[in-house]
PyMOL commands that place a pseudoatom at each C-alpha (Angstrom):
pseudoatom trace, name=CA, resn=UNK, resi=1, chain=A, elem=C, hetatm=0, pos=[-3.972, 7.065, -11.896]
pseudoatom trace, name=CA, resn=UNK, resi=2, chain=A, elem=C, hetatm=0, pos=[-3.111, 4.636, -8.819]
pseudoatom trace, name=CA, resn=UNK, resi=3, chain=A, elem=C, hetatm=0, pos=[-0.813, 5.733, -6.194]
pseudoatom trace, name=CA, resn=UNK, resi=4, chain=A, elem=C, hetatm=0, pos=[0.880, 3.093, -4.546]
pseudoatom trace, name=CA, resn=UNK, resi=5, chain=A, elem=C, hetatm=0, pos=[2.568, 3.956, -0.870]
pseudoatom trace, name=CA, resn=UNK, resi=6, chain=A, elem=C, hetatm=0, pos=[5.340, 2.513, 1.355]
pseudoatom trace, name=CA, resn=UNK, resi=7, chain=A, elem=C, hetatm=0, pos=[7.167, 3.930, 4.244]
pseudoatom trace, name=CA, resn=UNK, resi=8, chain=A, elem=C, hetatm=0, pos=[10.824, 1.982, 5.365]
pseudoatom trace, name=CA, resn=UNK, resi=9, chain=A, elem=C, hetatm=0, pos=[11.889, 3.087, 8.918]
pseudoatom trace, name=CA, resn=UNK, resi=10, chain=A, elem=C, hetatm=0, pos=[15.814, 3.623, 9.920]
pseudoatom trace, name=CA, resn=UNK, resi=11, chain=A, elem=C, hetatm=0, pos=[16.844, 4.533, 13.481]
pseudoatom trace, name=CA, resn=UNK, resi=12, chain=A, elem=C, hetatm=0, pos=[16.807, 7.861, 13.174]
pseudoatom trace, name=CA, resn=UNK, resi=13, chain=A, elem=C, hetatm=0, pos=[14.415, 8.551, 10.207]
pseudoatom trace, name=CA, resn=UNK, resi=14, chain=A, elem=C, hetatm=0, pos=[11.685, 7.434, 8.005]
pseudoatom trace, name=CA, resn=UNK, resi=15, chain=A, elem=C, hetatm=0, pos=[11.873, 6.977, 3.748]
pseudoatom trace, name=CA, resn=UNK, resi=16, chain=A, elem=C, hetatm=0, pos=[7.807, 7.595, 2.523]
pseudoatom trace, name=CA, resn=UNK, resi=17, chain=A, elem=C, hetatm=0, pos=[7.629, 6.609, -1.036]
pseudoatom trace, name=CA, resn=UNK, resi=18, chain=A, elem=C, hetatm=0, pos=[5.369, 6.712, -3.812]
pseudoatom trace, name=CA, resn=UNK, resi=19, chain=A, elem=C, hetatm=0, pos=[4.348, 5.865, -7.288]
pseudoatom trace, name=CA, resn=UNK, resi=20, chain=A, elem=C, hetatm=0, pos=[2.017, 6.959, -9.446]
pseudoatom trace, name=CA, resn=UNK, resi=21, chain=A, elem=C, hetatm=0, pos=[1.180, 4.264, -12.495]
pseudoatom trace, name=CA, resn=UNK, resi=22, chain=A, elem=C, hetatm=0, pos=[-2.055, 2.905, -14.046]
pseudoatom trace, name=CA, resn=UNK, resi=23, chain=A, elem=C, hetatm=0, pos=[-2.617, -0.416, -13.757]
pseudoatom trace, name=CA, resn=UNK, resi=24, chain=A, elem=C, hetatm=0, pos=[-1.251, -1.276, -17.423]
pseudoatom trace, name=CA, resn=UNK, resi=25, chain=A, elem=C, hetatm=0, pos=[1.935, 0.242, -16.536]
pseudoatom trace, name=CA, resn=UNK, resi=26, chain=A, elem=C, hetatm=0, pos=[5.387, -1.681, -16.281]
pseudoatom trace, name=CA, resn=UNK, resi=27, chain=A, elem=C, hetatm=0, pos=[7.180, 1.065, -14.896]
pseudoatom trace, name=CA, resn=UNK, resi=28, chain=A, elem=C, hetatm=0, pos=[6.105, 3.797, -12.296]
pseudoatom trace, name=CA, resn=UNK, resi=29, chain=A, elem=C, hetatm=0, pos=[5.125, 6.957, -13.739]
pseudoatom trace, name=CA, resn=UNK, resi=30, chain=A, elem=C, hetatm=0, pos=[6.479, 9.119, -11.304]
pseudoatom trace, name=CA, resn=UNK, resi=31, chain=A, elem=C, hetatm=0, pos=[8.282, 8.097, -7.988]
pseudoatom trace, name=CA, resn=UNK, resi=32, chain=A, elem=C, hetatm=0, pos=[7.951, 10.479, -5.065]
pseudoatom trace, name=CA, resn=UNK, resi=33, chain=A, elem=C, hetatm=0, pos=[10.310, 10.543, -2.118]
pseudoatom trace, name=CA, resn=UNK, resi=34, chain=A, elem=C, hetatm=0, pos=[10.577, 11.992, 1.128]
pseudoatom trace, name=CA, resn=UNK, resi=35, chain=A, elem=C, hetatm=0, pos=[12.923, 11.565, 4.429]
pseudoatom trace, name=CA, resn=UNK, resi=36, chain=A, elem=C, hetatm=0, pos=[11.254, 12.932, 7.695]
pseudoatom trace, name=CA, resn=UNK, resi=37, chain=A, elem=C, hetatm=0, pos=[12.607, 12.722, 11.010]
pseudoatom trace, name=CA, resn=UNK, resi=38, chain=A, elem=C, hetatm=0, pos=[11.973, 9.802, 13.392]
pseudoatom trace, name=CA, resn=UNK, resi=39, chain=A, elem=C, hetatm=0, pos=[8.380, 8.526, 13.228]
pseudoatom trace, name=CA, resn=UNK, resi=40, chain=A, elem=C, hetatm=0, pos=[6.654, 7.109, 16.345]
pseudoatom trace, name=CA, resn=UNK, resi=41, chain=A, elem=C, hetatm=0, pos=[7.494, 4.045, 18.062]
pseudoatom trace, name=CA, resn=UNK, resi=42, chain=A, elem=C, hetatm=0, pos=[6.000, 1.071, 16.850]
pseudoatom trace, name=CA, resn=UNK, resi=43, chain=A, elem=C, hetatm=0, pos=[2.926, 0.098, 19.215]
pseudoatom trace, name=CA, resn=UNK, resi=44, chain=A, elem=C, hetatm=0, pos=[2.217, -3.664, 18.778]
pseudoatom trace, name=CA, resn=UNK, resi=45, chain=A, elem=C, hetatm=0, pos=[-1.459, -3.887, 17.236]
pseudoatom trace, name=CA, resn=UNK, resi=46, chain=A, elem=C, hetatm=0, pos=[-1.457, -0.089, 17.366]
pseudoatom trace, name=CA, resn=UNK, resi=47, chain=A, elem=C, hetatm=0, pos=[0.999, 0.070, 14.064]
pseudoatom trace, name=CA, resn=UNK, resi=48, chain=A, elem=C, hetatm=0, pos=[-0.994, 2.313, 12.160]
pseudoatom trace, name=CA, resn=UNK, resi=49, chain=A, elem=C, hetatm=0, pos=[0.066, 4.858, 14.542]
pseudoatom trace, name=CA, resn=UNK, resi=50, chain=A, elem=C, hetatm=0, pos=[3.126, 4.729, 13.663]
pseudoatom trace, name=CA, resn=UNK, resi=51, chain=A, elem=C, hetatm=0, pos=[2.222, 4.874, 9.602]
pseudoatom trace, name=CA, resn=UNK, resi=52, chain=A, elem=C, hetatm=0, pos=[-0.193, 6.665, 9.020]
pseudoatom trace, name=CA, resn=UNK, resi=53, chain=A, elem=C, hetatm=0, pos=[1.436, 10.263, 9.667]
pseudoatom trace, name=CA, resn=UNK, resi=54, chain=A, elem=C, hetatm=0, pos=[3.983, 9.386, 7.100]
pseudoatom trace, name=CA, resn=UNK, resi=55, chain=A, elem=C, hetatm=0, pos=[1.164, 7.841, 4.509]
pseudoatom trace, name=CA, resn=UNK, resi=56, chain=A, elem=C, hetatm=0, pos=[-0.451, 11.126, 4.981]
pseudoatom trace, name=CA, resn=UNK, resi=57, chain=A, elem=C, hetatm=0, pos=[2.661, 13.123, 4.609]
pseudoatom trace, name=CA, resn=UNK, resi=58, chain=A, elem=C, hetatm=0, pos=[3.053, 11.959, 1.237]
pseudoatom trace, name=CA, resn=UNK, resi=59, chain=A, elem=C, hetatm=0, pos=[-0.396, 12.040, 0.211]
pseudoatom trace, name=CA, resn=UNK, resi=60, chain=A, elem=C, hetatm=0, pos=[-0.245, 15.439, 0.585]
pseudoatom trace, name=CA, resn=UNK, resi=61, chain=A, elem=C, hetatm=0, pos=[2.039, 15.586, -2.282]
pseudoatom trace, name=CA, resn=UNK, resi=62, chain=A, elem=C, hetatm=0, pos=[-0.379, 14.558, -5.106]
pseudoatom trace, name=CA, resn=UNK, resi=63, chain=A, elem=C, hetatm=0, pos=[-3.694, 15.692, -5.714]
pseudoatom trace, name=CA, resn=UNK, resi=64, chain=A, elem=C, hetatm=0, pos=[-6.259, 13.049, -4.224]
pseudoatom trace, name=CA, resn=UNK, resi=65, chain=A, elem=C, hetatm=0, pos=[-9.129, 14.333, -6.933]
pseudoatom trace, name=CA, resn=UNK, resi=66, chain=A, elem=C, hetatm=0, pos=[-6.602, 12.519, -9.644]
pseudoatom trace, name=CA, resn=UNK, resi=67, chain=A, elem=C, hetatm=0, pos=[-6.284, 9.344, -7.723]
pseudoatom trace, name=CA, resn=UNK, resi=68, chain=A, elem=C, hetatm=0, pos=[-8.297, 6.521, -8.530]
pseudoatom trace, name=CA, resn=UNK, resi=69, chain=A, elem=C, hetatm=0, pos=[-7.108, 4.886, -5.614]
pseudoatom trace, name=CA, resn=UNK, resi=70, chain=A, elem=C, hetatm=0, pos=[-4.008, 4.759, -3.261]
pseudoatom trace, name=CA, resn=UNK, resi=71, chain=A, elem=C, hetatm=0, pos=[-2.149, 0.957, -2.725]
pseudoatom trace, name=CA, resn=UNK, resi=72, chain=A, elem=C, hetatm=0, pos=[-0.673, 0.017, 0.886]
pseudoatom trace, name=CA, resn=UNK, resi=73, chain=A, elem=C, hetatm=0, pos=[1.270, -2.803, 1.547]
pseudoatom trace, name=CA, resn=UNK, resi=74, chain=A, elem=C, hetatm=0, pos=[-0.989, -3.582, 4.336]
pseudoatom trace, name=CA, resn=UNK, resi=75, chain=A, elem=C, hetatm=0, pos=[-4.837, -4.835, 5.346]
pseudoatom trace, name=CA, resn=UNK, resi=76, chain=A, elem=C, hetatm=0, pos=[-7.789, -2.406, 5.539]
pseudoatom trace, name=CA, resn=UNK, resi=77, chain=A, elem=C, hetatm=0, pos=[-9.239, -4.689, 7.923]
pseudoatom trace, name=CA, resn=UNK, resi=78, chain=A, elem=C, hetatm=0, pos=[-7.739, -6.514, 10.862]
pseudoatom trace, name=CA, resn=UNK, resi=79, chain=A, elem=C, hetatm=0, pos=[-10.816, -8.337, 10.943]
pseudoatom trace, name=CA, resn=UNK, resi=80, chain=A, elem=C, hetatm=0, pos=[-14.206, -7.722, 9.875]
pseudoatom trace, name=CA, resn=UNK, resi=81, chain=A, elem=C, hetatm=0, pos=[-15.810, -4.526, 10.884]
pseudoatom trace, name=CA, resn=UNK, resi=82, chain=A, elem=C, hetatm=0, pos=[-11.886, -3.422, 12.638]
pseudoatom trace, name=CA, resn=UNK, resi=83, chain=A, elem=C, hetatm=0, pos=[-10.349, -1.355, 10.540]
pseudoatom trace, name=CA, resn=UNK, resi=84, chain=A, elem=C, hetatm=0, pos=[-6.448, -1.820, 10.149]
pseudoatom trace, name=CA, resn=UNK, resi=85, chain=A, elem=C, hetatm=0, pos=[-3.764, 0.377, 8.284]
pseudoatom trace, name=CA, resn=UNK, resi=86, chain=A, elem=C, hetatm=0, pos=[-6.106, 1.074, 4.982]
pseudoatom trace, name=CA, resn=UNK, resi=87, chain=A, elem=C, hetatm=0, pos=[-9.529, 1.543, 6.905]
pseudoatom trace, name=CA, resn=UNK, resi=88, chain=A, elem=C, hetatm=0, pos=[-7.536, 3.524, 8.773]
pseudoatom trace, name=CA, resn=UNK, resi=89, chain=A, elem=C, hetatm=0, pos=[-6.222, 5.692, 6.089]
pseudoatom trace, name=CA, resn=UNK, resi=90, chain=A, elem=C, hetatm=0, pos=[-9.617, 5.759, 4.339]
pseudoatom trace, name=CA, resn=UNK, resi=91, chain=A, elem=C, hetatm=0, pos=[-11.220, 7.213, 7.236]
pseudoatom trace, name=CA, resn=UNK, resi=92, chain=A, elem=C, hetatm=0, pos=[-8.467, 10.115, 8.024]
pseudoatom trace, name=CA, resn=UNK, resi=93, chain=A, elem=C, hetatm=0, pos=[-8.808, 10.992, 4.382]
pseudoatom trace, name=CA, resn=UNK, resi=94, chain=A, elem=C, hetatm=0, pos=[-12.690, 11.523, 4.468]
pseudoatom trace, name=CA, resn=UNK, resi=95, chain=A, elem=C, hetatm=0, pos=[-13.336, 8.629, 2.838]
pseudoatom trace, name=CA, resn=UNK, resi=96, chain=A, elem=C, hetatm=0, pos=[-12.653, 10.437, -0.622]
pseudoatom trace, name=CA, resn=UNK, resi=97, chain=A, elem=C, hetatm=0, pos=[-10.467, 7.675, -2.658]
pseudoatom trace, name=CA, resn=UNK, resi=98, chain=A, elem=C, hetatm=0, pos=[-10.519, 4.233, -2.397]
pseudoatom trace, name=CA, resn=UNK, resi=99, chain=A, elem=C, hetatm=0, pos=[-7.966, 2.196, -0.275]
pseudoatom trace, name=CA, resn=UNK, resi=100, chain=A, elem=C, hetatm=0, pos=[-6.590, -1.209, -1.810]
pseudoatom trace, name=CA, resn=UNK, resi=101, chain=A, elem=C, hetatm=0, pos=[-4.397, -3.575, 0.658]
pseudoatom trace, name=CA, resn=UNK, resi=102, chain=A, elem=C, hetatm=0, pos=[-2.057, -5.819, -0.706]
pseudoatom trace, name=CA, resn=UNK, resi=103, chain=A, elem=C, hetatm=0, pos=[-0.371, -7.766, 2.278]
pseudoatom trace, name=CA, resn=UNK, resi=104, chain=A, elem=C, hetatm=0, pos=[1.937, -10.245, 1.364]
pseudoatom trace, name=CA, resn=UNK, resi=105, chain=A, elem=C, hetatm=0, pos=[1.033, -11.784, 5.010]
pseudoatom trace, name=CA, resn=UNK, resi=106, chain=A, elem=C, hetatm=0, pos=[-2.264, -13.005, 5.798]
pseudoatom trace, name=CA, resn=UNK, resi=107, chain=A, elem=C, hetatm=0, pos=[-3.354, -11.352, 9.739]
pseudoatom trace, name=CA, resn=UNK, resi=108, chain=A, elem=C, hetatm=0, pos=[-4.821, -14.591, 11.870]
pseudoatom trace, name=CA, resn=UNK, resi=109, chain=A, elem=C, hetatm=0, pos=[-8.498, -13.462, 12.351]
pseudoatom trace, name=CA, resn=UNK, resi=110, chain=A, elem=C, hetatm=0, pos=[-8.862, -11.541, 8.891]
pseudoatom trace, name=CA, resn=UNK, resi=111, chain=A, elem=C, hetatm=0, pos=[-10.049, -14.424, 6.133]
pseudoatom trace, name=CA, resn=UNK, resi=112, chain=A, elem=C, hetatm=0, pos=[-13.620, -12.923, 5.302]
pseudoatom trace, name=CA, resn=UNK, resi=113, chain=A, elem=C, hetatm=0, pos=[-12.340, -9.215, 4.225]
pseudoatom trace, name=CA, resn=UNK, resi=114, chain=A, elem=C, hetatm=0, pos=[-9.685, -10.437, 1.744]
pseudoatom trace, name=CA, resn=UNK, resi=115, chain=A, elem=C, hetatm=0, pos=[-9.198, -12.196, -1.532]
pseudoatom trace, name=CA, resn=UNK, resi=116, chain=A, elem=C, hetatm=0, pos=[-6.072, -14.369, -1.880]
pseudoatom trace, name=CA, resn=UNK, resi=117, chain=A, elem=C, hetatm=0, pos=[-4.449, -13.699, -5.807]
pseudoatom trace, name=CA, resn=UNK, resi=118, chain=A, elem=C, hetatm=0, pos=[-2.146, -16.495, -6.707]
pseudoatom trace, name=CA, resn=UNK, resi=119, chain=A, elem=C, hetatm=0, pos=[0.023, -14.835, -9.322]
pseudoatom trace, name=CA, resn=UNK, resi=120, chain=A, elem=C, hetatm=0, pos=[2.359, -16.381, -12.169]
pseudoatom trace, name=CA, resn=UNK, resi=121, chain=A, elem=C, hetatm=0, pos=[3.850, -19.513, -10.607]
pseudoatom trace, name=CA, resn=UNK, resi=122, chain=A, elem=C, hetatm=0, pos=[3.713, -18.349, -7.160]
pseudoatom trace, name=CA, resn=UNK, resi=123, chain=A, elem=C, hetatm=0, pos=[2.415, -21.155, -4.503]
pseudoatom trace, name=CA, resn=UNK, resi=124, chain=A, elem=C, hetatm=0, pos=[2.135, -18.689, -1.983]
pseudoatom trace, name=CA, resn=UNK, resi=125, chain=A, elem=C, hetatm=0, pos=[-0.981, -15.611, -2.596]
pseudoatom trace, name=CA, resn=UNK, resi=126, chain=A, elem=C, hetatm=0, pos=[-0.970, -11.639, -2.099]
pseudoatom trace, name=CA, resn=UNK, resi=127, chain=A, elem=C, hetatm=0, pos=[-3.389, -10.856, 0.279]
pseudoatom trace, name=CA, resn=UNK, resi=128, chain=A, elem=C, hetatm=0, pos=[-5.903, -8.098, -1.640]
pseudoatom trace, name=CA, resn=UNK, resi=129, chain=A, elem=C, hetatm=0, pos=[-8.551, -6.451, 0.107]
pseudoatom trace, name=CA, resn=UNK, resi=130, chain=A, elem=C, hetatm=0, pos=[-10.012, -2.733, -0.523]
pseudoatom trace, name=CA, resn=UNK, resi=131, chain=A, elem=C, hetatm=0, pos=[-12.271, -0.196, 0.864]
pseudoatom trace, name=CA, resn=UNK, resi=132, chain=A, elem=C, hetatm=0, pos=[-14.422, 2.177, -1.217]
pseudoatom trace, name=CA, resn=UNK, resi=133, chain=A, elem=C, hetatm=0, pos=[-14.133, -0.663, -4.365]
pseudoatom trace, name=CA, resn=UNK, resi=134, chain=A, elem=C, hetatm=0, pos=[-15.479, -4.232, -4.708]
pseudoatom trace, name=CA, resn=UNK, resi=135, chain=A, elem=C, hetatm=0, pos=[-12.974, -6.752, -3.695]
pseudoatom trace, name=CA, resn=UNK, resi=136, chain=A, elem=C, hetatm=0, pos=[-13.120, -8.766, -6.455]
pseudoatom trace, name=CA, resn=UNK, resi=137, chain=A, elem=C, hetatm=0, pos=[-12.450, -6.602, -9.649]
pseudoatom trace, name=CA, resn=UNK, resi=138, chain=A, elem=C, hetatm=0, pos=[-9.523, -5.227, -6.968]
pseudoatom trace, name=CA, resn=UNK, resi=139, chain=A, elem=C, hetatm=0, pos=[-7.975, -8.225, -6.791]
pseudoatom trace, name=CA, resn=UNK, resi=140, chain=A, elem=C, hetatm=0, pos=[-8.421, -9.337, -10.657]
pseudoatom trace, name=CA, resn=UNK, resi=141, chain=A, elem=C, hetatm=0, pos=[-6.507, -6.141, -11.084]
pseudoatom trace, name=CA, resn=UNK, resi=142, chain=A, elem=C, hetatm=0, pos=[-3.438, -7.046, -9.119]
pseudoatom trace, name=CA, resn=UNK, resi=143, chain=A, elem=C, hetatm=0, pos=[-3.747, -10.502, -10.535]
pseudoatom trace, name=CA, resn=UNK, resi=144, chain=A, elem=C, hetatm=0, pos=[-3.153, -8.674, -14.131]
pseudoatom trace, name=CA, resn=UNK, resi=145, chain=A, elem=C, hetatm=0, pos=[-0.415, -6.440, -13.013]
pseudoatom trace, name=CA, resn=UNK, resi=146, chain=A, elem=C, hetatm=0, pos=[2.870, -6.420, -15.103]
pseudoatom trace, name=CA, resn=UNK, resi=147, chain=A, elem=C, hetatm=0, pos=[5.222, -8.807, -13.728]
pseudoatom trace, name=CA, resn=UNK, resi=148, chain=A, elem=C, hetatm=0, pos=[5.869, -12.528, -13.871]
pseudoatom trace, name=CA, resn=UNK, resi=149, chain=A, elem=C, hetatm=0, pos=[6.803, -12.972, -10.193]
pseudoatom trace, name=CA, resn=UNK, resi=150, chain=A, elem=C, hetatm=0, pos=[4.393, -12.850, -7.028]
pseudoatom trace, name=CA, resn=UNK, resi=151, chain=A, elem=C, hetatm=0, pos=[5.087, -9.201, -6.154]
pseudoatom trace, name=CA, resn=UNK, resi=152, chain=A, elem=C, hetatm=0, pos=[3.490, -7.480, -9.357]
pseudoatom trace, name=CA, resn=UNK, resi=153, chain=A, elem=C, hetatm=0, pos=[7.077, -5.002, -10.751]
pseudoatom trace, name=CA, resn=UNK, resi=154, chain=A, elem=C, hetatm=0, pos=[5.810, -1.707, -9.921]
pseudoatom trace, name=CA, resn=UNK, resi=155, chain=A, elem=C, hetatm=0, pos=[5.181, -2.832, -6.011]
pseudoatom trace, name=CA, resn=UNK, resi=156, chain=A, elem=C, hetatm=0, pos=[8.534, -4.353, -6.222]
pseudoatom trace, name=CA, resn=UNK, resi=157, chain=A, elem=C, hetatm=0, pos=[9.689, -1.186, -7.502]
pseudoatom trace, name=CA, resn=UNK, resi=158, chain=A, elem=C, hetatm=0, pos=[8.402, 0.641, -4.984]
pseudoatom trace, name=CA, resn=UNK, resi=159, chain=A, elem=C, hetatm=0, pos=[9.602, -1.590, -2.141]
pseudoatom trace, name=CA, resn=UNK, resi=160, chain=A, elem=C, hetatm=0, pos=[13.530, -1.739, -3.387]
pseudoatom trace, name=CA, resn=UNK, resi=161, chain=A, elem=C, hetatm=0, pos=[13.004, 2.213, -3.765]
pseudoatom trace, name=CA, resn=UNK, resi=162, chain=A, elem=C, hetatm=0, pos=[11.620, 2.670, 0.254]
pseudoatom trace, name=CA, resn=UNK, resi=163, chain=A, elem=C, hetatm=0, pos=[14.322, 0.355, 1.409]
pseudoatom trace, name=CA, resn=UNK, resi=164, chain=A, elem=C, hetatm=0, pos=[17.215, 1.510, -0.453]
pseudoatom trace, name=CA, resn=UNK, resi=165, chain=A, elem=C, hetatm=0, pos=[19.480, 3.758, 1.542]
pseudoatom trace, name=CA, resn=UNK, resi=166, chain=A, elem=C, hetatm=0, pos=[19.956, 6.513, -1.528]
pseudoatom trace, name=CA, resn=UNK, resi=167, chain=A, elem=C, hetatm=0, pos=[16.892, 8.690, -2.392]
pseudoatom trace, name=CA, resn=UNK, resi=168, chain=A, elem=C, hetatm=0, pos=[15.612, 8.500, -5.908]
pseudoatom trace, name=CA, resn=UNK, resi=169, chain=A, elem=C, hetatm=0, pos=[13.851, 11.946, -5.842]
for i in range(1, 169): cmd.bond("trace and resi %d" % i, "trace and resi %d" % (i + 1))
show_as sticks, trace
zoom trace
């Protein structure tokens, strides 16, 4: 089971969401939601400040010994050797499930640590990288996801779930 993770911030709160799906799926298994009160400010090059609290939040909803590995819509590296938002995460969790990064941004100085997945028709790549898994069969993975659009359909699931106003809980 994969647990994929986003968090959307408001003015006065955050949305965490996440779904749980195997890579096969076309449809989340389960969704999980949760509001919490205002997050940190947002710190620029300091952002995973600001995130990771919520990520962890929500983690703390599932049981990590069931997760394969958890999806953020981020980097794990900022550049090689410096972790970002999914090195990040990997470390405050112990380093007990694997991290995958899909960015749909590249970050200036991070070309080594990632593997750019041109999907369907798309002229413009997903940004994979992972931690605790090899790069390559990660990205061959999201390459495969259901979905005939850039954004595999259970990321852009996810992402119209975070950012829509109504909770789906």
């Amino acid at each position: 089971m994969l647990f994929a993770i986003d968090v959307y911030y408001y003015e006065d709160s955050a949305k965490i969401v996440g779904v749980l799906f195997d890579w096969k799926d076309q449809v989340p298994q389960r969704f999980i939601v949760i509001q919490t009160d205002k997050a940190d400010d947002y710190v620029p090059g300091e952002f995973y400040k600001r995130e990771l609290p919520c990520l962890l939040k929500i983690i703390n909803e599932v049981d990590i010994c069931e997760i394969e590995a958890i999806i953020v819509d981020g980097h794990i590296y900022i550049e090689e050797g410096l972790h970002g938002l999914g090195g990040k995460l990997y470390e405050a969790l112990d380093q007990q499930v694997p991290i995958i990064g899909v960015a749909k941004n590249s970050f200036h100085s991070n070309k080594s640590t990632i593997k750019e997945v041109y999907r369907c028709e798309s002229k413009k790549p997903l940004y994979v990288s992972s931690i605790g898994l090899p790069v390559e069969g990660v990205a061959e993975k999201v390459l495969n996801m259901s979905g005939k659009f850039r954004i595999p359909d259970i990321l852009k699931q996810l992402d119209t779930c975070t950012k829509d106003r109504v909770s789906n809980s």
